[in-house]
N, C-alpha and C positions, 0 to 999 in steps of 0.2 A: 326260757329263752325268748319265748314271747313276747313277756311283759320288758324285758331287758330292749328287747329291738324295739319297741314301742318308744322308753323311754328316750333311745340314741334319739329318734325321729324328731320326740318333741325337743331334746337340747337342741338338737343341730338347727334346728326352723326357730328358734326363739334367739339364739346367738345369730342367725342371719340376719333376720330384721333389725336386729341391735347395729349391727353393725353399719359403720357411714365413710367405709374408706376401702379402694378395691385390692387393696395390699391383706387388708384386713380382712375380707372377705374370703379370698384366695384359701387365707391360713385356716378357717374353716371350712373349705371343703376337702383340703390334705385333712387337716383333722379325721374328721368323719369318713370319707369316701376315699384315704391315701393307699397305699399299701401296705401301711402300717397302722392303719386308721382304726378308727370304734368297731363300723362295721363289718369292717373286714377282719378283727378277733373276734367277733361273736361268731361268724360265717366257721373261718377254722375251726368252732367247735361241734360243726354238726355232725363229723364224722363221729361223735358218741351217741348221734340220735337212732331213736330204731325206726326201722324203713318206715314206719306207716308216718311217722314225725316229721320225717325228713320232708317230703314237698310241702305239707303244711308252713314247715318254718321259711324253705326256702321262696314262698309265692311271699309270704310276709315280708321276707327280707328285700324281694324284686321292689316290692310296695315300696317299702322306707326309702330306698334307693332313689328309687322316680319320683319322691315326695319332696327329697332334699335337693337333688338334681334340678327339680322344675323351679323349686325356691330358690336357689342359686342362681339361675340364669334370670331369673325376675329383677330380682333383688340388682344383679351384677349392670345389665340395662340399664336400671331404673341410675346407678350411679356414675355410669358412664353418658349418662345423657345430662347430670348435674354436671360432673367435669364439663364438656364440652359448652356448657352455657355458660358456665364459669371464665374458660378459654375465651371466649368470646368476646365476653362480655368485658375482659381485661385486654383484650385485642383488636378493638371495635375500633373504625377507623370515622375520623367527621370526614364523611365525602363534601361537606360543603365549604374544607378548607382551602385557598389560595395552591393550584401545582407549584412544584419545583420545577423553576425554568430550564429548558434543556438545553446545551446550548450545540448552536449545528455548527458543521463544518464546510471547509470550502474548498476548492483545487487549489493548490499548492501554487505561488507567484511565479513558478520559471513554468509550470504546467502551463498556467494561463499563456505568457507569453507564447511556450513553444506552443502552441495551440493557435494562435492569435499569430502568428508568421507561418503556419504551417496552411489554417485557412485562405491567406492571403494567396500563397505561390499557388495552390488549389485550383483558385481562381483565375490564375494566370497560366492554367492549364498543364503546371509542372505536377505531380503524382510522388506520394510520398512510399520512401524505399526504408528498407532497415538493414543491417545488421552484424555479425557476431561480434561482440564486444572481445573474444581474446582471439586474438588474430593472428596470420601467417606474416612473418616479415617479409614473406613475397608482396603481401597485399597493402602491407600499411607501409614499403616504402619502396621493393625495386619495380612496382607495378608505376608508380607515381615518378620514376626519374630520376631513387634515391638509389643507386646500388652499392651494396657493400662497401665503406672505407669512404662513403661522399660525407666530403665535411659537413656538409648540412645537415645530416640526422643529429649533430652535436646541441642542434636547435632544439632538440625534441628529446629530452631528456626521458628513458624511456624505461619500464617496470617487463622486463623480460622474467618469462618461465623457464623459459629453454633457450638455446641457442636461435630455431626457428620459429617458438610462439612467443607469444607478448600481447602486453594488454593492448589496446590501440591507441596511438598519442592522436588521432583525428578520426572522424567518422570519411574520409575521401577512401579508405577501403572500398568502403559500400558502392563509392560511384566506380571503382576500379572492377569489382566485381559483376557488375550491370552491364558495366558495359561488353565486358569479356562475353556475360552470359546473351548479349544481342549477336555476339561473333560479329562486329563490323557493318551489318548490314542495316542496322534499324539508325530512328535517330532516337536520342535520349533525352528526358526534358523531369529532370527529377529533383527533389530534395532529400535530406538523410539524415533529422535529428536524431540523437543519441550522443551517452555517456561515455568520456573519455579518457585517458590518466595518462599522467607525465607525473615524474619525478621533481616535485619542485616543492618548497618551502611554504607552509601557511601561511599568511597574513593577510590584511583588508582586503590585497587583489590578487591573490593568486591561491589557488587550491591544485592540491595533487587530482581529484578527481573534479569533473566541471561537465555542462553541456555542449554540443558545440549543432550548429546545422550547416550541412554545404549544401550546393546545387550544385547543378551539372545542367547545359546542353548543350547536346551535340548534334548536327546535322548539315547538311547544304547550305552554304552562305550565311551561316551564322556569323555575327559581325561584333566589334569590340563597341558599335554603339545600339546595339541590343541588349548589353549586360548592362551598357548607360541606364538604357532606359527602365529596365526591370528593376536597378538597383535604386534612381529617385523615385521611381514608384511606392519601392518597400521605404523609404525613409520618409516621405510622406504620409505614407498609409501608418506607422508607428510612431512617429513624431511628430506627425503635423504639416498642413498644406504650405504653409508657409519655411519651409525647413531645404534648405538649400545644400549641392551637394558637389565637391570637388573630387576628382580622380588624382591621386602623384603617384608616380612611380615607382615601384618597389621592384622585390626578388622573391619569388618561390619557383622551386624547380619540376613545378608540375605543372608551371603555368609561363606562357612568353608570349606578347608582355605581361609584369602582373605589374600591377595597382594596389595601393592604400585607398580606402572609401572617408572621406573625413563629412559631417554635415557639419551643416552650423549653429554656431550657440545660441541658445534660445535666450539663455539667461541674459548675453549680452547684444545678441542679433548681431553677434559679428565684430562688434567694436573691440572687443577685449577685453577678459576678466579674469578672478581665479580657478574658475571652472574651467577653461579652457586656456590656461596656462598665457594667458594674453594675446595669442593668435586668430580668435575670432571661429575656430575650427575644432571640431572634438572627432578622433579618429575611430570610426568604428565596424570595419571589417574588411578584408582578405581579397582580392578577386585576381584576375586574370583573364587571355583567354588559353586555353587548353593547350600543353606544347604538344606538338609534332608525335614525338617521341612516346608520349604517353596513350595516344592516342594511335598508333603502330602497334602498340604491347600488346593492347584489347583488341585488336584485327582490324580497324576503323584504315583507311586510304586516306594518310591525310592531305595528300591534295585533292580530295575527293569531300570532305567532311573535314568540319571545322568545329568550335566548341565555345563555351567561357564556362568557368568555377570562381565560385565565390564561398566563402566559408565565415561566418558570426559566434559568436558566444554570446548565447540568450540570458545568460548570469549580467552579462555585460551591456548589454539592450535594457534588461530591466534595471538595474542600476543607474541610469542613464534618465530613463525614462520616469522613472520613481524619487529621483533623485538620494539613493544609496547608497551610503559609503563604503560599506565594510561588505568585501564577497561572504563570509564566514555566517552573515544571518540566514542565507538561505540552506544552512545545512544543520542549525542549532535547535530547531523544534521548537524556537522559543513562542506561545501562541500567541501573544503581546506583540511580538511582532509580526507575523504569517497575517493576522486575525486584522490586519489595515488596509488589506490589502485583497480579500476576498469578494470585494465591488468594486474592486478601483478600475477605472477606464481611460483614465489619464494620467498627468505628469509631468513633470518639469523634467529639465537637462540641462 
């Protein structure tokens, strides 16, 4: 049994060194060392040895074990560090090749705007408000003057949940809510960009969802040539010093009097063109000052406190300003176009 486990030893160490592959490897050490292995049938035969034999062969047999074992782990290193240089060497990168240019991105063209009007009122000391986009119909219409059954909500084609929630067809919720939450006693001097939705038809200018910003202020002797002057302010400051601005008279029932805001055409200075339908004038937002009424709801004394609202669509500013046809590019992802617009700081109208 001796010379037999001798032998196992030298096959096994001669077939290792042979060998140049670790799949191949492996299969000789099952061979030899499995449980089915060389030396593992010679072992199952010591139970025929007599006791003096037995540690003898068994010290033999520890030997061969550790002799194959320690060449096995040599050997199996020695081709696991060939793989790996191999790996490498087919995976080896020229660091002294030209990067792949990254390409960066930029805020979004209504981001900028509403950012860029949101800055301005900032500065004019109004404090920006927000919120909840699905709304009580107390708040987006019988708070504002609309109650139940007023033909006017026919205007504001509207995406109801329930009877009493719905999405908001304007962000003047937000100033209704402000103001209830001053209970009458403070004055108000806010703006309130955010997202809005009505029920209306897609095409170049109208979207079911859109941006919109009002203001609000309220307080003592606020006057209708206050919101004058806040409102040439902002069309200068977004259009240009040279940009002129009429007031006509309109209806909205949260406001008495309200007002249509028009400036004037850049493209023609006035004279008349097809940008501005020949009238020298391009119409672009909402105002008033605050009715009575609306201003009783939220606790405000109104002969005590007085107010003006003005309300924009920044989809409608930056189209304007960029000179934009179609509303629908600002929600298409398209980069080609977003991507013209990531430095822009001017613009035509």
């Amino acid at each position: 049994m001796k010379e037999q486990l001798e032998q196992i030893q030298a096959d096994a160490l001669e077939e290792i060194r042979q060998s140049n592959d670790l799949k191949e490897l492996q299969d000789i050490k099952v061979k030899y060392l499995g449980k089915k292995g060389s030396l593992t049938g010679v072992l199952k035969g010591m139970g025929k040895l007599s006791k003096e034999e037995r540690p003898v062969v068994g010290e033999i047999a520890n030997k061969v074990r550790e002799a194959i074992t320690q060449e096995f782990d040599q050997k199996s290193d020695a081709l696991e560090q060939v793989a790996l240089n191999e790996q490498l060497e087919k995976e080896a990168l020229d660091v002294t090749l030209p990067g792949r240019p990254v390409q960066v991105g930029g805020p979004h063209l209504l981001t900028k705007i509403v950012e860029e009007i949101e800055d301005l009122f900032i500065g004019m000391g109004f404090e920006v408000r927000e919120g909840p986009e699905v709304e009580t119909d107390y708040y987006n219409f019988e708070a504002l003057n609309l109650p139940k059954g007023h033909p006017a909500r026919d205007m504001q084609d509207t995406f109801y949940i329930t009877n009493e929630l719905l999405l908001r067809t304007h962000t003047s919720p937000v100033q209704a809510r402000t103001m209830r939450q001053y209970d009458g006693d403070q004055s108000v001097k806010m703006i309130c960009p955010g997202k809005v939705y009505r029920r209306d038809t897609d095409d170049a200018t109208h979207s079911h969802q859109f941006t919109q910003i009002e203001g609000l202020y309220v307080d003592k002797n606020v006057r209708m040539s206050d919101l004058k002057g806040i409102l040439d302010k902002f069309a200068k400051s977004m259009f240009g010093h040279d940009r002129k601005i009429r007031l006509r008279p309109s209806f909205f029932p949260f406001t008495e009097p309200s007002v249509e805001m028009d400036i004037s055409c850049k493209v023609c200075n006035g004279e008349g063109c097809s940008v501005c339908k020949k009238t020298g004038w391009i119409e672009i937002l909402g105002a008033g000052m605050v009715h009575p009424r609306v201003l009783e709801m939220a606790g405000y004394d109104s002969e005590q406190y007085t107010g003006f609202a003005f309300g924009m669509g920044p989809e409608r500013i930056a189209m304007l300003k960029y000179g934009i046809d179609d509303i629908r590019n600002f929600y298409t992802n398209d980069k080609r176009f977003l991507s013209q617009y990531h430095h822009a700081k001017g613009g035509t109208l």
